[in-house]
RODO-2510 file (C-alpha; in nm, 4 decimals, decimal comma):
residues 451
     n   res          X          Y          Z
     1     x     2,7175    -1,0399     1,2182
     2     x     2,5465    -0,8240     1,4820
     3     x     2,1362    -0,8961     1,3802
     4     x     2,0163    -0,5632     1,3260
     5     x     1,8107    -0,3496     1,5429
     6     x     1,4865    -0,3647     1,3683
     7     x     1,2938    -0,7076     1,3802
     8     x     1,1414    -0,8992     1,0315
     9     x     0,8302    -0,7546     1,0453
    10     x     0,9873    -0,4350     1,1137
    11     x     1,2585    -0,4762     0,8535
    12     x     0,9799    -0,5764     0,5425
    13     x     0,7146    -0,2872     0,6811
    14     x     1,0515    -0,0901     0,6148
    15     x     1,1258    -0,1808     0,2959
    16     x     0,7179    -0,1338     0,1710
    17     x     0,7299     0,2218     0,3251
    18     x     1,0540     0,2663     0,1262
    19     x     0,8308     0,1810    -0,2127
    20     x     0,6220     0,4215    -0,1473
    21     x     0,9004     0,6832    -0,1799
    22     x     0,8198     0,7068    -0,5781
    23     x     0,4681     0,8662    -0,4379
    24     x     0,6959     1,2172    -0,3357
    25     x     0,7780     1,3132    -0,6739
    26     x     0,6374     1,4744    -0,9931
    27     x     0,8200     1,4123    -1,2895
    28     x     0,8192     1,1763    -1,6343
    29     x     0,8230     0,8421    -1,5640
    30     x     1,2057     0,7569    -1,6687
    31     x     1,2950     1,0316    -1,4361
    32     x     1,0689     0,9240    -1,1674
    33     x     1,2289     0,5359    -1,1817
    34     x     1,5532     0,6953    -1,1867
    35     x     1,4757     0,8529    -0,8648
    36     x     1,3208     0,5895    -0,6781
    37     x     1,6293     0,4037    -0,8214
    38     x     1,8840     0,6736    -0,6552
    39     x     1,6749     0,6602    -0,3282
    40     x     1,7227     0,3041    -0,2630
    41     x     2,1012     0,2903    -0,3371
    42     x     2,0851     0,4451     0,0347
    43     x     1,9492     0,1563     0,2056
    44     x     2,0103    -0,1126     0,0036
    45     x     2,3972    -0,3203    -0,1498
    46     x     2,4029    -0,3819    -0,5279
    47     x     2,1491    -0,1516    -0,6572
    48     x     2,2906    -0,0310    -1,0321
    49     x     2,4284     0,3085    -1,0565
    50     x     2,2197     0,6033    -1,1878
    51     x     2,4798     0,7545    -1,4013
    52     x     2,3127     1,1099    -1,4142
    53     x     2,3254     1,1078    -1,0463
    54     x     2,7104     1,0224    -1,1155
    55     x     2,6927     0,7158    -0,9775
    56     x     2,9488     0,4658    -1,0928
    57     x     2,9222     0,1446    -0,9425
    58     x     2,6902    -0,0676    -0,7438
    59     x     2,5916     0,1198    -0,4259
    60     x     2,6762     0,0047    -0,0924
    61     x     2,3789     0,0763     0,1799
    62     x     2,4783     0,3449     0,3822
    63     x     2,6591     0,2598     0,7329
    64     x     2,3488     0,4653     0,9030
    65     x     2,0853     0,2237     0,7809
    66     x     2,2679    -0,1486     0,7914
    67     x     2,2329    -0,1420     1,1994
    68     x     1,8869    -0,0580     1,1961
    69     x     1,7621    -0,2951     0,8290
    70     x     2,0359    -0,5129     0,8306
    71     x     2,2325    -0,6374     0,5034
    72     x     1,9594    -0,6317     0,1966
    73     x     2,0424    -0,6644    -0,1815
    74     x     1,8363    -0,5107    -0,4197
    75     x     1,7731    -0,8018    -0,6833
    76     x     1,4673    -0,6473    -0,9275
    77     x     1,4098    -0,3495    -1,0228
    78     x     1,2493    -0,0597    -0,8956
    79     x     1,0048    -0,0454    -1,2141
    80     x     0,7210     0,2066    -1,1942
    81     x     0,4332     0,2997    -1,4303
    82     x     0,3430     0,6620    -1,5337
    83     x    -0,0331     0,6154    -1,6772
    84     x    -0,1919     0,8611    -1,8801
    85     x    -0,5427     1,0637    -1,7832
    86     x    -0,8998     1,1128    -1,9676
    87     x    -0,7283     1,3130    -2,2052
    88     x    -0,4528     1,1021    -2,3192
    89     x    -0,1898     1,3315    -2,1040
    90     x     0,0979     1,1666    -1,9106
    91     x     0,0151     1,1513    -1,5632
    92     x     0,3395     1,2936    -1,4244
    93     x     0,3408     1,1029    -1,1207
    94     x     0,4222     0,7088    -1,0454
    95     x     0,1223     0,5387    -1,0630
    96     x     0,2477     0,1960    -0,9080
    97     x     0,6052     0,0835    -0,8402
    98     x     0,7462    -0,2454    -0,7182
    99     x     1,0923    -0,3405    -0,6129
   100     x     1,2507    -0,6677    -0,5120
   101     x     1,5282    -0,7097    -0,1931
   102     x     1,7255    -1,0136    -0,0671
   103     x     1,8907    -1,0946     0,2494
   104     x     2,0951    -1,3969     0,3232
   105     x     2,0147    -1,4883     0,6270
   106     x     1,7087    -1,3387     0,8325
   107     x     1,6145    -1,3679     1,2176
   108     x     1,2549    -1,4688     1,1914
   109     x     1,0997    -1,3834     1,5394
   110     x     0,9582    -1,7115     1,7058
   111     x     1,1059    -1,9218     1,3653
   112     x     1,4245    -1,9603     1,2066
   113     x     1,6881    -1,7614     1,0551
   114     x     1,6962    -1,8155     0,6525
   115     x     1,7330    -1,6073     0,3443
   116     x     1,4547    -1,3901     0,2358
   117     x     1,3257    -1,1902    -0,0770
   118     x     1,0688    -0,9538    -0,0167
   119     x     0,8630    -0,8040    -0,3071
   120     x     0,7727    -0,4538    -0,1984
   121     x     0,4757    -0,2532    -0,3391
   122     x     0,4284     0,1025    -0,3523
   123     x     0,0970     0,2460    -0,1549
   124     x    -0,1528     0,4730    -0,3510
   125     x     0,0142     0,8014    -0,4782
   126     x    -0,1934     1,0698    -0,2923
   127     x    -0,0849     1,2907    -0,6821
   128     x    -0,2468     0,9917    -0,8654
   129     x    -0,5780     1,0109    -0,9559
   130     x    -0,5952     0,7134    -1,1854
   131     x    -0,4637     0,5112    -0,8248
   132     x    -0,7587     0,6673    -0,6432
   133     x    -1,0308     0,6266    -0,9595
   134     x    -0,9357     0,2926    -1,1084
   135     x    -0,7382     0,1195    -0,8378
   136     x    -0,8874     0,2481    -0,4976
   137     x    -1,2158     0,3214    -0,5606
   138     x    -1,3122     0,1169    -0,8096
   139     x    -1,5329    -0,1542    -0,6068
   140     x    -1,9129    -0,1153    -0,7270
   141     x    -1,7792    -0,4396    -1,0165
   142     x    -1,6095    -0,7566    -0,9158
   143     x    -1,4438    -0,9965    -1,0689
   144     x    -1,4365    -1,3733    -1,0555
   145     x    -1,0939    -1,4839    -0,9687
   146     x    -1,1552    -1,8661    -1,0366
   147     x    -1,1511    -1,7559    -1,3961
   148     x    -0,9055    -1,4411    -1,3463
   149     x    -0,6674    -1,3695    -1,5968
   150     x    -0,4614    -1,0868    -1,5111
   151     x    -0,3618    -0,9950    -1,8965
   152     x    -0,7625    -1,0301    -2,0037
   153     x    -1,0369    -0,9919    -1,7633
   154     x    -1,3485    -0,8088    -1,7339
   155     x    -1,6423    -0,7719    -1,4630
   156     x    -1,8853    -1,0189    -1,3965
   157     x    -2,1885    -1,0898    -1,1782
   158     x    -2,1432    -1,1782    -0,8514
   159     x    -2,3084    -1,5536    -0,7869
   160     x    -2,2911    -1,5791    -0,4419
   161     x    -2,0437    -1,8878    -0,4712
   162     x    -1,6869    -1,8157    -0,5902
   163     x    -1,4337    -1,5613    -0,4563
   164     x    -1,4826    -1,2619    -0,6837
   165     x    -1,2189    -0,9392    -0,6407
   166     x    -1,2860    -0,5640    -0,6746
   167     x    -1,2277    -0,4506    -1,0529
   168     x    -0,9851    -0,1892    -0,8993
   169     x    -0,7579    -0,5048    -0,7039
   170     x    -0,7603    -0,7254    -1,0576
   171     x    -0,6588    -0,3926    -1,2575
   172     x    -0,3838    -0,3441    -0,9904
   173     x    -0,2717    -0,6994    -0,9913
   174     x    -0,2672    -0,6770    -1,3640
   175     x    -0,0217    -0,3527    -1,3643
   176     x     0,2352    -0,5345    -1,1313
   177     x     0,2473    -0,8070    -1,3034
   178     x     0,2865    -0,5718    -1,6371
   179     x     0,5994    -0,4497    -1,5211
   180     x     0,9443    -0,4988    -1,6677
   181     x     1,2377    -0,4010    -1,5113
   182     x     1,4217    -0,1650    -1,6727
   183     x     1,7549    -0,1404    -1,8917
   184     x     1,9357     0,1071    -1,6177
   185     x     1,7575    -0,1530    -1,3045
   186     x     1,8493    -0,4479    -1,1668
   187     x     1,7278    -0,7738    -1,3393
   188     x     1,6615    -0,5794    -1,6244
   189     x     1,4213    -0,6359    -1,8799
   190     x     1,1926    -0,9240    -1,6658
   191     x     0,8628    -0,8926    -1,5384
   192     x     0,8435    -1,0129    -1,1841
   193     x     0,7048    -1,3662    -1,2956
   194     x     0,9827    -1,3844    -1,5362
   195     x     1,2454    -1,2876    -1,2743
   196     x     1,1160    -1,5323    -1,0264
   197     x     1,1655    -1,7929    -1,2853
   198     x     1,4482    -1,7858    -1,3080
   199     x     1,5485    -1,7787    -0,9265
   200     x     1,7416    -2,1183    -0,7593
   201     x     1,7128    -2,0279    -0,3804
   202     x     1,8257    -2,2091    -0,1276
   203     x     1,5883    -2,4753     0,0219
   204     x     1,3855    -2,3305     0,2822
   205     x     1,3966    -2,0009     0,1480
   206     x     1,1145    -1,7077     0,2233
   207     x     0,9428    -1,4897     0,0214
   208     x     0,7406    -1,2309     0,1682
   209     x     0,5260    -0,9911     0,0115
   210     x     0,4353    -0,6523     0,1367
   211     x     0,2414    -0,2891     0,1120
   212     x     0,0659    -0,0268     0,2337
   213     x    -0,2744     0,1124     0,1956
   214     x    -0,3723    -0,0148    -0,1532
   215     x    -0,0839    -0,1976    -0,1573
   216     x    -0,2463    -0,3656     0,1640
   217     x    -0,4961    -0,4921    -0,0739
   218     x    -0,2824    -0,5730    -0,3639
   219     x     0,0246    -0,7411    -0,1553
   220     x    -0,1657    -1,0343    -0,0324
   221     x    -0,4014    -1,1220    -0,4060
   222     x    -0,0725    -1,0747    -0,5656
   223     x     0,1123    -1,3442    -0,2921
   224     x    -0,2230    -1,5954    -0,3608
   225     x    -0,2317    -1,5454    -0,7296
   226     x     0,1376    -1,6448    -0,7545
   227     x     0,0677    -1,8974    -0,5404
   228     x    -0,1624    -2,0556    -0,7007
   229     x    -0,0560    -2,0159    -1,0237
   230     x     0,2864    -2,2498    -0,8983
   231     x     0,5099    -1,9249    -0,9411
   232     x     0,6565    -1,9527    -0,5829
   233     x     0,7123    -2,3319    -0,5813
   234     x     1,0733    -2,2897    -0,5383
   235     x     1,0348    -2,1373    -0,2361
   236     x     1,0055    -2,2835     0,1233
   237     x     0,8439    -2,0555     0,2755
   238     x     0,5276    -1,7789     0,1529
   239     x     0,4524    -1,5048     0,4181
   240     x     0,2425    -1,1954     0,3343
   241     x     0,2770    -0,8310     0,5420
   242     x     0,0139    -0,6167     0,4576
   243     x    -0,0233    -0,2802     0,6525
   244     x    -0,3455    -0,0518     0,6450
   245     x    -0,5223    -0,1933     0,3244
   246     x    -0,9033    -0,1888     0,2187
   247     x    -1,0660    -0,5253     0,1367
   248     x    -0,9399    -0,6548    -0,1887
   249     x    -1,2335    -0,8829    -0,2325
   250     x    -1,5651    -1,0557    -0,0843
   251     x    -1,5851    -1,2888     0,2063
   252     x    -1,4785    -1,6263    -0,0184
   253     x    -1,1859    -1,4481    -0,1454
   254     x    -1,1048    -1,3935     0,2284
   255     x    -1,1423    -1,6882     0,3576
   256     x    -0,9471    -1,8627     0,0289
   257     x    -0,6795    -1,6435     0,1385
   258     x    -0,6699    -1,7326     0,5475
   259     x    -0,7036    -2,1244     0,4353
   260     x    -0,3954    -2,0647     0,2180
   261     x    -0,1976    -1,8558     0,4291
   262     x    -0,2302    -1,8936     0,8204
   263     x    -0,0579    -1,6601     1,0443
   264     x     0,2237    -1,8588     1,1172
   265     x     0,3907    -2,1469     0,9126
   266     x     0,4225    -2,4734     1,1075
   267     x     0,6544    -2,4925     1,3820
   268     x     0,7123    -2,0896     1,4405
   269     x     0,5929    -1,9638     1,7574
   270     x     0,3629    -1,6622     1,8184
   271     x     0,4893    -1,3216     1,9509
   272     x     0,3282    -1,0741     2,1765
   273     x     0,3226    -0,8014     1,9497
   274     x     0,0474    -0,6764     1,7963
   275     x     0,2217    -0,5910     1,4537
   276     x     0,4038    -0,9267     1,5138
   277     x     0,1981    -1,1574     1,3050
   278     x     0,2452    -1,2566     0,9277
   279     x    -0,0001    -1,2929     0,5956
   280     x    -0,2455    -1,0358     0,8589
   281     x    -0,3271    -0,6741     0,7430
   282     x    -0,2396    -0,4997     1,0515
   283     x    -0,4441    -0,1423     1,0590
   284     x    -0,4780     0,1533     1,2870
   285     x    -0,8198     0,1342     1,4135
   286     x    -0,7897     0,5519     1,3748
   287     x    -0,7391     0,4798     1,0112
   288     x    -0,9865     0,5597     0,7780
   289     x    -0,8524     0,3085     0,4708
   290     x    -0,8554     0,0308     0,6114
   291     x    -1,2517     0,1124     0,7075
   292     x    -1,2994     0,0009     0,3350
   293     x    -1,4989    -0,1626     0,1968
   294     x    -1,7044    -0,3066     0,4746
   295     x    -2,0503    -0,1743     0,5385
   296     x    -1,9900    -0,1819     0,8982
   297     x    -1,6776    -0,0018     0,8681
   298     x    -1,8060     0,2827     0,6388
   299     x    -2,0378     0,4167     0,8551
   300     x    -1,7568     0,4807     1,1626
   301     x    -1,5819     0,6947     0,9336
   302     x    -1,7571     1,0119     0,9429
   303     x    -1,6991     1,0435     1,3125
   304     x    -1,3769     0,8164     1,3424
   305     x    -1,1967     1,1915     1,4753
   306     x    -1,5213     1,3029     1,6681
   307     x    -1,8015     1,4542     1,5921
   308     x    -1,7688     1,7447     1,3211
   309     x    -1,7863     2,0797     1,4621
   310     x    -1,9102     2,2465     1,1462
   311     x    -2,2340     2,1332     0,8535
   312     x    -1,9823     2,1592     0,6134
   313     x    -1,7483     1,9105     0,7341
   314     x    -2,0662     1,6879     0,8068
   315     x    -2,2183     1,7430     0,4713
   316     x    -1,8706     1,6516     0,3052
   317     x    -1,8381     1,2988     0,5110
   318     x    -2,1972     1,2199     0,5261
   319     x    -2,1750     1,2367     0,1219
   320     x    -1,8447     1,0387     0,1162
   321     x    -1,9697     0,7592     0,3120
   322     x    -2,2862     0,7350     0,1440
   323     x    -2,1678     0,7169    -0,1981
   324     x    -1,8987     0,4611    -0,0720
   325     x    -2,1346     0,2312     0,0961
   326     x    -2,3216     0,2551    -0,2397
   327     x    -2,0502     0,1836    -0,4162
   328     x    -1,9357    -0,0965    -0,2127
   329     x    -2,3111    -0,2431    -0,1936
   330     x    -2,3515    -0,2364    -0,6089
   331     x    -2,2529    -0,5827    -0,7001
   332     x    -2,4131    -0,7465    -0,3808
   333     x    -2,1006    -0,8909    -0,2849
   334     x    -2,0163    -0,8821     0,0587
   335     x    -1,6450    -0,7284     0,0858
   336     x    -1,4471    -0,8697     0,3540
   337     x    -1,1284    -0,8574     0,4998
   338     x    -0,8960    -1,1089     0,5426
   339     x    -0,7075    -1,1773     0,8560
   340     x    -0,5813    -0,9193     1,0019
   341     x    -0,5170    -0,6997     1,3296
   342     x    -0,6149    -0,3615     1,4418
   343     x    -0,3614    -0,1686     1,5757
   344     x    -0,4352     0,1315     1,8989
   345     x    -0,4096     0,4957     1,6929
   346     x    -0,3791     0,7499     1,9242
   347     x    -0,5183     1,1114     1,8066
   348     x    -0,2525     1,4303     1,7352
   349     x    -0,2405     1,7316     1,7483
   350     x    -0,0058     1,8653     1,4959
   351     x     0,1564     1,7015     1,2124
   352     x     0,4714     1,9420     1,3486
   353     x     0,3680     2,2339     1,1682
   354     x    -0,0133     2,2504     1,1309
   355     x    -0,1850     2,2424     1,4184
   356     x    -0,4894     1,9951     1,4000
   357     x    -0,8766     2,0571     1,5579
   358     x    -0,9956     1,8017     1,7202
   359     x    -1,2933     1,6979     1,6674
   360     x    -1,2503     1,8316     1,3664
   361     x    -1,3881     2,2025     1,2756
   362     x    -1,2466     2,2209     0,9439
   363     x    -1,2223     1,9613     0,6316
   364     x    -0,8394     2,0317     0,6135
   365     x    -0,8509     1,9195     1,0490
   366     x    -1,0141     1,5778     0,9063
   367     x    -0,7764     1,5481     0,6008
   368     x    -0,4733     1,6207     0,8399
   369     x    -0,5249     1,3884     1,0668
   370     x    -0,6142     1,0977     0,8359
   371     x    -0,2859     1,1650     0,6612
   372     x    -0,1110     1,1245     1,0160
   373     x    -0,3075     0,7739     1,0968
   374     x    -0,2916     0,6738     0,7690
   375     x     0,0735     0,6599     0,7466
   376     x     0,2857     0,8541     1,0109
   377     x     0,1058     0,6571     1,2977
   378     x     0,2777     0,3065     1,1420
   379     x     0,6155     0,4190     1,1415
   380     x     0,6468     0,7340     1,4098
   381     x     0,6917     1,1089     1,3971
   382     x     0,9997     1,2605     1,5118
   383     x     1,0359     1,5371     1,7790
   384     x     0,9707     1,8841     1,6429
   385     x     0,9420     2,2347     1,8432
   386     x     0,7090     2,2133     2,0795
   387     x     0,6230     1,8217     2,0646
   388     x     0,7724     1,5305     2,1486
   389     x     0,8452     1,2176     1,9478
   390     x     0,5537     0,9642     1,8800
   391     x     0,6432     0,6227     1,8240
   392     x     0,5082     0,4085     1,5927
   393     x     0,2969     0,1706     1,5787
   394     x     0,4940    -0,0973     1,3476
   395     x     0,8707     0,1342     1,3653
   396     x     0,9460     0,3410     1,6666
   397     x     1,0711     0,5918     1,4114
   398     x     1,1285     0,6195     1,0502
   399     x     1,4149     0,5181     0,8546
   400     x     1,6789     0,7649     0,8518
   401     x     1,6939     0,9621     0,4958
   402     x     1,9967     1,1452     0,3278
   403     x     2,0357     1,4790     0,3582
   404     x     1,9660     1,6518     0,1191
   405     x     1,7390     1,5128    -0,0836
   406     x     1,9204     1,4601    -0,4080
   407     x     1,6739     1,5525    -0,7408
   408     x     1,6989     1,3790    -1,0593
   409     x     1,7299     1,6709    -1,2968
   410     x     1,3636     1,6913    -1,3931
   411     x     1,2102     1,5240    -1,0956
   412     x     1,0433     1,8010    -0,8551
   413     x     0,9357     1,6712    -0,4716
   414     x     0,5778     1,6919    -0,3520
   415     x     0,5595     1,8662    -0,0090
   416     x     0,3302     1,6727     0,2645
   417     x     0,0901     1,9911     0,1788
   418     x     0,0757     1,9776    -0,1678
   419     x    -0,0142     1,5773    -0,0880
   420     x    -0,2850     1,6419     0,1414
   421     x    -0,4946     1,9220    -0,0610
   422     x    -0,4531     1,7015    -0,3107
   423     x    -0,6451     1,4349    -0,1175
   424     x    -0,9041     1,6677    -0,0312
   425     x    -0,9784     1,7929    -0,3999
   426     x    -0,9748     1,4472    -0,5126
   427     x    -1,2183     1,3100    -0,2814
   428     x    -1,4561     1,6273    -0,3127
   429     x    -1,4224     1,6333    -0,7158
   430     x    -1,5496     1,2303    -0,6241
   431     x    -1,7995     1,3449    -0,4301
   432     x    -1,9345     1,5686    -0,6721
   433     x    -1,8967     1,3373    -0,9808
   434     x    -2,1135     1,0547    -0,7847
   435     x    -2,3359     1,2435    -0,5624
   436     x    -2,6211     1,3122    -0,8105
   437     x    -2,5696     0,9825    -0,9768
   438     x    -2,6243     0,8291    -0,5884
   439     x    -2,9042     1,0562    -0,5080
   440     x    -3,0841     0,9823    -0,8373
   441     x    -3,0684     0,5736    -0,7845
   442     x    -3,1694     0,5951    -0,4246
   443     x    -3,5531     0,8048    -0,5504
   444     x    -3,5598     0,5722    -0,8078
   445     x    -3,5528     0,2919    -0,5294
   446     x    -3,7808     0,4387    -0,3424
   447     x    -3,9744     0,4965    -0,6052
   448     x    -4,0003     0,1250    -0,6731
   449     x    -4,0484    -0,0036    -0,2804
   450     x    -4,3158     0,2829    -0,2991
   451     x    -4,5107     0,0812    -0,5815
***
């Protein structure tokens, strides 16, 4: 067979972007799984048939995609969680999702040609607040992940010896490793531990693990913690893919994670791209996410698009990054990232239908334009009237979708708009829940060096 078009690292950046399809719906959480379910019976061979979508059989990947992906299986799940808020209330939206693919045979650039699984996490859910609260911005605790325990843990102190974690990357690890396939999914009723368990691969055999943006932090903690914990043993080869993630943890962590995984396994050869390199986060430097949680980092980000035209603008990323660097400086660890390789952003000018200031006059011109480096810059924005096609910085374009979108009755889409306000209320509601709390601990301090 004809290798396909797209190379590995293409292929598994592919398959994380295609978790993060669960993030473009509203809906309860059956529904939503059902969905995600449906969507990946276009790209991928065996997935189970959604009966209300009148499927009947295993699908078969559609002709469009095999040429570009290349032959995958779908082999667990897709299993999602819908959390519930403050109140108790159903969130309505998938608050993490993971899937697992297979291929038999692979074309590893610079290494051989085996058969592959690649666990694929979904990104944050721009409609999730509980991702952005308890997952993403949860970093002012850590946790000590010589004694981590994903079913029990809690914050600790921060010693200044052992690799400690953000609480918001143990309490994701902890929710993937929660989830059970379901009934309707493939390997039903197994956790991902469970399902790897049972697994007799080949000798030689990879397993790759991959995400975007928090899954960028959670793909490679969930790879080590596996790892260490003897769950991949069967497998010859390990190989992480992370794409635009903040720091999951402090500078042990990181460099417990580059001892364990180095770039390339022994024997493979190194390739000239600068996306082509595995267990690195690879990150547009025009991306604001990945400029988490380092100190250094924070402080680009309020002029990462230019100078603000406008005090409000200023006053709204002044107050981010200070209550981010506060929150990142709280436990005294030092976050860190692991290995990993900054990609060239380029700045646009539209997203295709909005046209974008820049620098930028208005918070929506800031929000806008994140949104485009933060994911449309990795995979490439098609031609639209009036502007030409940008290529991506991982795939030259994305993966071709049906058309139309087919809706699980009850499942309703959430437009790129609808996304993106959403991002800005969320991080201003943030804003305005920490602010005070920041200002007040910074007079106290003063207060103290004063005495």
């Amino acid at each position: 067979m004809t290798n396909p078009s797209l190379d590995a690292y293409q292929q598994v950046f592919g398959m994380a972007s295609l978790a993060n399809r669960a993030g473009g719906y509203k809906g309860k959480g059956t529904k939503l799984q059902e969905q995600l379910q449906y969507d990946l019976s276009y790209y991928f061979n065996n997935v189970p048939p959604v009966e209300i979508m009148k499927q009947k059989s295993p699908s078969i990947a559609n002709p469009s995609v095999t040429p570009l992906l290349g032959n995958w299986n779908l082999v667990w799940g897709p299993a999602l969680i819908e959390e519930t808020d403050e109140k108790g209330n159903p969130t309505n939206v998938a608050d993490n999702a993971l899937y697992v693919a297979q291929c038999d045979a692979v074309a590893f650039p610079g290494g051989p040609t085996i058969p592959a699984y690649v666990v694929a996490i979904a990104a944050t859910n721009p409609s999730s607040l509980y991702d952005w609260e308890t997952e993403d911005f949860s970093v002012s605790e850590v946790v000590n992940w010589t004694t981590y325990d994903p079913s029990n843990f809690s914050p600790s102190p921060y010693n200044g010896n052992d690799p400690y974690i953000s609480k918001g990357t143990a309490t994701g690890i902890s929710i993937l490793l929660g989830l059970t396939s379901p009934n309707n999914a493939a390997a039903p009723n197994t956790t991902l531990q469970q399902f790897l368990a049972g697994l007799r691969p080949d000798p030689g055999t990879a397993i790759i693990f991959c995400g975007h943006s928090l899954a960028g932090a959670l793909s490679p903690t969930l790879a080590l913690y596996l790892k260490e914990n003897k769950d991949l043993n069967a497998f010859g080869v390990t190989l992480v893919y992370p794409t635009a993630g903040p720091t999951p943890g402090e500078a042990a962590f990181a460099k417990l994670f580059n001892t364990t995984f180095p770039p390339l396994p022994p024997g493979w050869q190194a390739q000239s791209g600068t996306y082509q390199s595995w267990n690195t986060m690879h990150w547009n430097d025009l991306d604001v996410v990945p400029h988490a949680w380092q100190k250094a980092d924070l402080k680009e980000i309020v002029d990462i698009y230019g100078q603000p035209t406008t005090n409000t603008v200023i006053y709204i990323l002044e107050a981010l990054r200070k209550i981010a660097i506060d929150d990142a400086s709280k436990s005294g660890a030092t976050y860190t990232r692991v290995q990993n390789q900054s990609l060239p952003g380029k700045l646009q000018n539209s997203d295709g239908s909005v046209t974008i200031k820049t620098p930028p006059e208005t918070i929506h011109d800031y929000m806008f334009q994140l949104a485009l480096q933060h994911v449309d810059m990795y995979s490439g924005i098609p031609a639209s009237d009036g502007h030409p096609q940008v290529n991506g910085l991982i795939l030259p374009q994305p993966l071709p979708k049906p058309s139309p979108t087919k809706l699980v009755p009850g499942v309703t889409i959430v437009t790129r708009l609808d996304m993106i306000l959403k991002i800005i209320s969320q991080i201003i509601g943030w804003i305005s829940a920490r602010y005070i709390q920041v200002e007040q601990e910074s007079a106290r301090q003063n207060v103290e060096v004063n005495e």
